[in-house]
N, C-alpha and C positions, 0 to 999 in steps of 0.2 A: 370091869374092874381094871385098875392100873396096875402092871408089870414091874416087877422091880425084881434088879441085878444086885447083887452083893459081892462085893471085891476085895480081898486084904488076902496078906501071904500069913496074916495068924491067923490056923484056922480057930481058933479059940472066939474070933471074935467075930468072926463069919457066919459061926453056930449061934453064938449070943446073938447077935442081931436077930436071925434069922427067926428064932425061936422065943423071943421073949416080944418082939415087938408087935402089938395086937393089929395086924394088916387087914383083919374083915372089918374092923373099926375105921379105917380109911378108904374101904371100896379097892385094896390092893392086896398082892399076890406076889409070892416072893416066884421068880421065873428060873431064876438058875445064879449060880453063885461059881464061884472063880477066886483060884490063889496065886495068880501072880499076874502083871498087866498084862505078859503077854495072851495070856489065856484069857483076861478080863477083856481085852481088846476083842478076840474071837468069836468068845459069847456073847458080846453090846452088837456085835455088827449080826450075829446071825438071831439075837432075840427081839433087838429091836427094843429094849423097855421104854419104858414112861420115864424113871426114875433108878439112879446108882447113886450107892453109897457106894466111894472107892478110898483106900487108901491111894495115895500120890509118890508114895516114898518107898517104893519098891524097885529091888536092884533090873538093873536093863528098863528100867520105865522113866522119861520123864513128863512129871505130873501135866507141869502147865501146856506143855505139846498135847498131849493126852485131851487134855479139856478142851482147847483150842481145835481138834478135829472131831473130836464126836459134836459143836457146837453147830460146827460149819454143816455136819453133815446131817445132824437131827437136833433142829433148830430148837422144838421143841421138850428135848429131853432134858430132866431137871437132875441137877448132879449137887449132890452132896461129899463133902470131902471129911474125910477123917483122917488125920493124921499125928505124929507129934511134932512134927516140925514148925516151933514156935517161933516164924520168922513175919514182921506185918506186912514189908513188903511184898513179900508172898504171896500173902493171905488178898491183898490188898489187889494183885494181880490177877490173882484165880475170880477173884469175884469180877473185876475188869470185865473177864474173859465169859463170863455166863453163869459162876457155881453159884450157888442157893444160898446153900450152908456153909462153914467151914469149923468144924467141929473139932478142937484137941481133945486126944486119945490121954486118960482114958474118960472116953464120955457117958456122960447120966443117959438112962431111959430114957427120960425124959428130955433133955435136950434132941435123941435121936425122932421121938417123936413129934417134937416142935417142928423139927425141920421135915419131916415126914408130912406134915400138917400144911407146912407153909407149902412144900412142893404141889400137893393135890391142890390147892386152890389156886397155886397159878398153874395147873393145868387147863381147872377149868375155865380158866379165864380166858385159856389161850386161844388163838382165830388156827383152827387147825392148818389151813392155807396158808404158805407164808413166798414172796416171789425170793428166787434166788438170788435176784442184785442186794435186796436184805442181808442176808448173811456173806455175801464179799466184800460188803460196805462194812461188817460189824466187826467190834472192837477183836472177835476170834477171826474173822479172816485177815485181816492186815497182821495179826500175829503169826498165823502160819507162813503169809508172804516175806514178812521180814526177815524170817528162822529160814526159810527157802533160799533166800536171796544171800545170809550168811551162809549158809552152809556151800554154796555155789560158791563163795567170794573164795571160803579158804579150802576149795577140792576143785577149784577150775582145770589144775593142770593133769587131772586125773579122768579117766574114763567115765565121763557123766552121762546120764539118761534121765530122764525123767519119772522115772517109775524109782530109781532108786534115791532122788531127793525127795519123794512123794512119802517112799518106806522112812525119812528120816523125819518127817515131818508128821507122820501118821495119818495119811489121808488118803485117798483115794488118785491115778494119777487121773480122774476125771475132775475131782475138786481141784485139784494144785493147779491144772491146767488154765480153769475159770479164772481161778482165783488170778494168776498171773497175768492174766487176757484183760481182766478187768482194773487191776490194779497199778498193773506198770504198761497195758497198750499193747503189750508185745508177749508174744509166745516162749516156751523155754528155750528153743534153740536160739531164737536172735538175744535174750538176757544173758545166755551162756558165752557167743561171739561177742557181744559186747564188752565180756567181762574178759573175756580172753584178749581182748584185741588193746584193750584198756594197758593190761598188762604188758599190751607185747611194743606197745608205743616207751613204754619205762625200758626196757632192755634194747630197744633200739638206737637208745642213746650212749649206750655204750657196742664202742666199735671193735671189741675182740669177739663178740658173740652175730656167728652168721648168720645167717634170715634162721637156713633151714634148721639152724641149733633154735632160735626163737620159736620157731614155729610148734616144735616137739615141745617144747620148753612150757608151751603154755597150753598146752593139749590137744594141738590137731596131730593126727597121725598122717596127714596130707600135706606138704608145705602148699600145692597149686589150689589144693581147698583153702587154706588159710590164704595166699594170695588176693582171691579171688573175695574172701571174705573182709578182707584189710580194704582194696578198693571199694569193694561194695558201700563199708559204714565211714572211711574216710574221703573217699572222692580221688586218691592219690594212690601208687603203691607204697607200700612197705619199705622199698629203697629210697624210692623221692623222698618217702617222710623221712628215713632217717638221714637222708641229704639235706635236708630241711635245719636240722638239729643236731647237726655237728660242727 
């Protein structure tokens, strides 16, 4: 039988699902259910299902993140969305990203079932095996890299690690890792130097601010490590270049 998670912060409608929709009728099994994403998050990664119905529009959750790493991570789990948020691009994105269905709340039986129906049969279609360059290539991993690679862009000058742009992303920091390796060549710390050093070539241009004020400025807490990092990706130091550009 197929496993299915049920997710939304009404429980009103967690129960309704739960209980009206006829799941020995599909060869499925409601496994556990969940009211809020972070909890929804908790129980998909420790259940494993087949199949969620989740609301998207829950406070501290964002949807399309949400879908873009359970996609990456369980290639083959079939997601359904329920929500009211009557936006197409949206809707139009979620679907991009993997989802099934995309159902406005408040939805018929009937439609929950439709999409309940469409889900089991492309399970069984599915080739259970799937290689991992598949899903770093797929429309949800270059979405995770992109949100990775933003959220880097505007927190460079802060204390970054990779486990907590991984938390911002919703993923694993073994996925974000791949995903990064594969998609831009390069690892999180040389993406993160890059983007540091990127910025620090702009405030070199201006000659009231000294290396080691740059240096902090753009978040090495070592001026000799950033030194040493400026020669490394530009060939030059950090004073030559900005000899270069004044």
């Amino acid at each position: 039988m197929y496993s299915v998670v049920i997710i939304d912060d009404e429980p009103i409608i967690v129960e309704g699902i739960s209980k009206l929709v006829p799941w020995e009728k599909y060869d499925c099994r409601v496994a556990a259910c969940a009211y809020s994403g972070k909890e929804g998050l908790e129980v998909i990664r420790k259940a494993q299902p087949d199949i969620i119905y989740s609301d998207i529009a829950m406070p501290g959750l964002d949807g399309l993140k949400m879908i873009a790493a359970l996609k990456v991570e369980f290639p083959d789990m079939q997601i359904s969305i329920l929500t009211g948020y009557r936006d197409f691009d949206y809707c139009q994105e979620a679907i991009r990203l993997g989802v099934t269905r995309f159902l406005l709340k408040p939805s018929k039986l009937e439609e929950i079932e439709e999409a309940l129906s469409v889900m089991v049969a492309n399970l069984k279609k599915k080739n259970i095996v799937h290689e991992d360059e598949e899903q770093e290539d797929s429309p949800a991993g270059s979405f995770i890299v992109k949100n990775a690679l933003q959220y880097m862009e505007e927190h460079y000058e802060e204390k970054l690690s990779l486990n907590k742009v991984a938390e911002k992303t919703y993923v694993s920091q073994w996925h974000l890792s791949k995903l990064l390796n594969k998609q831009e060549g390069k690892n999180f710390s040389e993406l993160l130097n890059q983007i540091r050093i990127d910025h620090a070539k702009e405030l070199l241009r201006e000659p009231s601010y000294r290396i080691v004020d740059i240096s902090e400025m753009v978040g090495f807490t070592d001026v000799a490590h950033f030194s040493r990092v400026f020669k490394k990706l530009e060939g030059i130091s950090a004073n030559e270049y900005r000899n270069t550009k004044l």
